[in-house]
C-alpha positions in Angstrom: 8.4 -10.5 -19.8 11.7 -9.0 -21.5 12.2 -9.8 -25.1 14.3 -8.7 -27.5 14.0 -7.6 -31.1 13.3 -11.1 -32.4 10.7 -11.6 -30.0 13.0 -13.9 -27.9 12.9 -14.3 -23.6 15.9 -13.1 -22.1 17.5 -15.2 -19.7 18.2 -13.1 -16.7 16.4 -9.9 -17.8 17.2 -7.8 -14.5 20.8 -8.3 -15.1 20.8 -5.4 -17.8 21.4 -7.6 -20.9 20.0 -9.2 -23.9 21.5 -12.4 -23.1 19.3 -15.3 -24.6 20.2 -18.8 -23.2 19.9 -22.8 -24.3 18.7 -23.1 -21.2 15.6 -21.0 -21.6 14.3 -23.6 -24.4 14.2 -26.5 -22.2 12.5 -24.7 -19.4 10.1 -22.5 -20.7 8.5 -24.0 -23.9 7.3 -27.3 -22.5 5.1 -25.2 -20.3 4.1 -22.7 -22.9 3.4 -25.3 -25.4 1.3 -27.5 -22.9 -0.5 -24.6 -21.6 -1.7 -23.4 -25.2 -2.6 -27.0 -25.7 -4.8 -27.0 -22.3 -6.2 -23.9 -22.8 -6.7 -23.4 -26.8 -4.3 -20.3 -26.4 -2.7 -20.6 -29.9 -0.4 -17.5 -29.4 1.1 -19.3 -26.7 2.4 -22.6 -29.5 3.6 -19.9 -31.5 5.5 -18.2 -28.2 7.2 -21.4 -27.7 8.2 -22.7 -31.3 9.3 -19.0 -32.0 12.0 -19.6 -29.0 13.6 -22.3 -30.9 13.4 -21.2 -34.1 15.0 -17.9 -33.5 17.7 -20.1 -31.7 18.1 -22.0 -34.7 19.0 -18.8 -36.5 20.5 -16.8 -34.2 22.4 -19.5 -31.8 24.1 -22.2 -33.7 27.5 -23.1 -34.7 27.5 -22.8 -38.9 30.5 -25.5 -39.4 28.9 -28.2 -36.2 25.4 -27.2 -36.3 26.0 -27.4 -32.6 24.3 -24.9 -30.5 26.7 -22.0 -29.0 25.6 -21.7 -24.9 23.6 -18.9 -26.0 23.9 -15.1 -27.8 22.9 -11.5 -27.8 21.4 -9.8 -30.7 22.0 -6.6 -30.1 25.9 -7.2 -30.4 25.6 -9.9 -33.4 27.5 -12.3 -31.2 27.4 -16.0 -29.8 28.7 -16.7 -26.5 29.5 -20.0 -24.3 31.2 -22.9 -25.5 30.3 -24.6 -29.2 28.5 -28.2 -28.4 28.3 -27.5 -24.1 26.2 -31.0 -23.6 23.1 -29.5 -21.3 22.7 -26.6 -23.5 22.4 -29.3 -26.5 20.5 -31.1 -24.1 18.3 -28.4 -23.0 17.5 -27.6 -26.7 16.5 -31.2 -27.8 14.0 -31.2 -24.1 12.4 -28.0 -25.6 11.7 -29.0 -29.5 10.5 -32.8 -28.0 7.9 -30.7 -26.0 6.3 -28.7 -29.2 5.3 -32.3 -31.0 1.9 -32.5 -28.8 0.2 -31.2 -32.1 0.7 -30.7 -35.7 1.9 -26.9 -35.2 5.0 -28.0 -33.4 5.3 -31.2 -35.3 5.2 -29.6 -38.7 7.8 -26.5 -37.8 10.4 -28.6 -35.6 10.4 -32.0 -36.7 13.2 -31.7 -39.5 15.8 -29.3 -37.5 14.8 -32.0 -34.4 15.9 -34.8 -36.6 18.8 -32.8 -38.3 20.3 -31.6 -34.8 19.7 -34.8 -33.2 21.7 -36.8 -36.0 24.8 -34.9 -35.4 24.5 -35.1 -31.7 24.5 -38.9 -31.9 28.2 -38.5 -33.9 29.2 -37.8 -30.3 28.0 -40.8 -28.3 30.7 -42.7 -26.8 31.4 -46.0 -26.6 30.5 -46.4 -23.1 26.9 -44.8 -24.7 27.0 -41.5 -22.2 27.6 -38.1 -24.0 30.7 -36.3 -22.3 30.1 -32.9 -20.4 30.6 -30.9 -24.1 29.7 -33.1 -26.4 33.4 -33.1 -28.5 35.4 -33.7 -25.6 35.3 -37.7 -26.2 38.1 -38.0 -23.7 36.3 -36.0 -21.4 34.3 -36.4 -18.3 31.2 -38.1 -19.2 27.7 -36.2 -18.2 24.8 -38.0 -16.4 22.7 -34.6 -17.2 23.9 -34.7 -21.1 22.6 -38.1 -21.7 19.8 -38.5 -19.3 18.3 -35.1 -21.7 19.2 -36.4 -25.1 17.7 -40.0 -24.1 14.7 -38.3 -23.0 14.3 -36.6 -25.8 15.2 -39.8 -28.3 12.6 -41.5 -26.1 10.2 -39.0 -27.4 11.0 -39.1 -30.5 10.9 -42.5 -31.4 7.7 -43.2 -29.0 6.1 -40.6 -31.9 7.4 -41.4 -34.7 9.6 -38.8 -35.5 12.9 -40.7 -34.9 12.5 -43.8 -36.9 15.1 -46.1 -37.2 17.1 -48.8 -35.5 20.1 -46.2 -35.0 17.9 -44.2 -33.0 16.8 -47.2 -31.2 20.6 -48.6 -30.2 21.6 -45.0 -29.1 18.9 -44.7 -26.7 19.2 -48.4 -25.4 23.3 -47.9 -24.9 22.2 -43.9 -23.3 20.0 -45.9 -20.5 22.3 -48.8 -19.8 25.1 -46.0 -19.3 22.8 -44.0 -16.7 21.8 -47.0 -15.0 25.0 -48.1 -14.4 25.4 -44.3 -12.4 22.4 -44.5 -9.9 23.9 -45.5 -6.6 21.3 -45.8 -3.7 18.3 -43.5 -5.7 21.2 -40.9 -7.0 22.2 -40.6 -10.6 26.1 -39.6 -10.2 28.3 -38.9 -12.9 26.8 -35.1 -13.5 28.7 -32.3 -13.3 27.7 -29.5 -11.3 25.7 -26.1 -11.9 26.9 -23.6 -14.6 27.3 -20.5 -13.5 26.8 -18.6 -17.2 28.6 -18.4 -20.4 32.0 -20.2 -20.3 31.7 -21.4 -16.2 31.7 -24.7 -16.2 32.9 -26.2 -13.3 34.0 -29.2 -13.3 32.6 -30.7 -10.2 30.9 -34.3 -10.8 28.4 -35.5 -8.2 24.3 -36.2 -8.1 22.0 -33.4 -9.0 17.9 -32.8 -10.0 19.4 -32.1 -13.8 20.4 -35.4 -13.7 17.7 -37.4 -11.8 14.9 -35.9 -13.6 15.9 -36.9 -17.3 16.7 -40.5 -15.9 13.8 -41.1 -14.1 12.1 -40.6 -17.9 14.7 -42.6 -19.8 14.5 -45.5 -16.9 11.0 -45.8 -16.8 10.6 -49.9 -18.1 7.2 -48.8 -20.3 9.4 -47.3 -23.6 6.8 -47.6 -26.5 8.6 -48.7 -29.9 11.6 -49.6 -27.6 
């Protein structure tokens, strides 16, 4: 599959452009890192943790350390909004995946930790994460929240997130998503983005939401 120079899996390849996405990290290294596992393909652990390591260099904000939407090396530039929630969201999905072993474990755990420590400055009080994580005043995101809960899930259940903050922000995260599900729907998430900077603002019940919460939800939360 397209990659550019870094070794990185472009987004939407037969568009023309080296576009590399948050996105991508949340969908394709779970896989890649649980396939290698499965079937002793080591090259296939590296495949993934290189995805998020090169967005760790190439992707984030330097003053947040907030993740852009995504960026493009061939032009040296970072595009999307600073701090869009899913993208955040889609990141944290991605590094949780890599800790099945100690090759994951030992390359992500500290920018996990790191990046989820200054997501957690932008949990409301209501304990839901707003559609980009800044905008406080903002509509809150059923998507946002049901990924970073997921991911603190993980993260505490091994032992990476260790702490009572961790513990609180993911007990506030579920009690705000529960308080969305209306007849088997998790409301409250806003609507497909359509690429860098198109963000509609349409709120309603869709799979990016109902997937995360069905994992936060579940009653059996180890350590929690």
């Amino acid at each position: 599959y397209a990659r550019d120079d870094a070794g990185s899996l472009l987004y939407r390849a037969g568009q023309g452009n080296g576009y590399v996405f948050a996105d991508m990290l949340g969908l394709v290294c779970p896989f890649l890192y649980r396939y290698g596992m499965t079937f002793n393909r080591k090259e296939c652990l590296e495949l993934a943790v290189k995805q998020i390591a090169n967005f760790l260099a190439y992707g984030m904000d330097g003053e947040s350390g907030l993740p852009y939407h995504g960026y493009d090396m061939a032009d040296d530039c970072k595009y999307g909004i600073i701090g869009w929630g899913r993208a955040v969201g889609w990141m944290l999905r991605g590094m949780s995946k890599c800790f099945l072993s100690d090759y994951g474990r030992e390359r992500l755990r500290e920018p996990f930790v790191g990046l989820m420590d200054t997501v957690l400055h932008y949990q409301r009080a209501d304990g839901a994460f707003s559609w980009q994580l800044q905008a406080l005043e903002g509509p809150a995101d059923t998507s946002v929240t049901g990924m970073v809960c997921a991911a603190l899930k993980e993260g505490i259940e091994l032992k990476i997130l260790v702490g009572e903050k961790y513990r609180q922000a993911f007990l506030r995260g579920r009690e705000s998503l529960e308080k969305a599900v209306r007849d088997g729907r998790v409301y409250g998430c806003s609507g497909e983005c359509e690429g860098f900077g198109l963000y509609p603002q349409r709120y309603d019940a869709y799979p990016w939401s109902l997937g995360p919460a069905l994992i936060v939800c579940d009653d059996v939360v180890e350590g929690v």
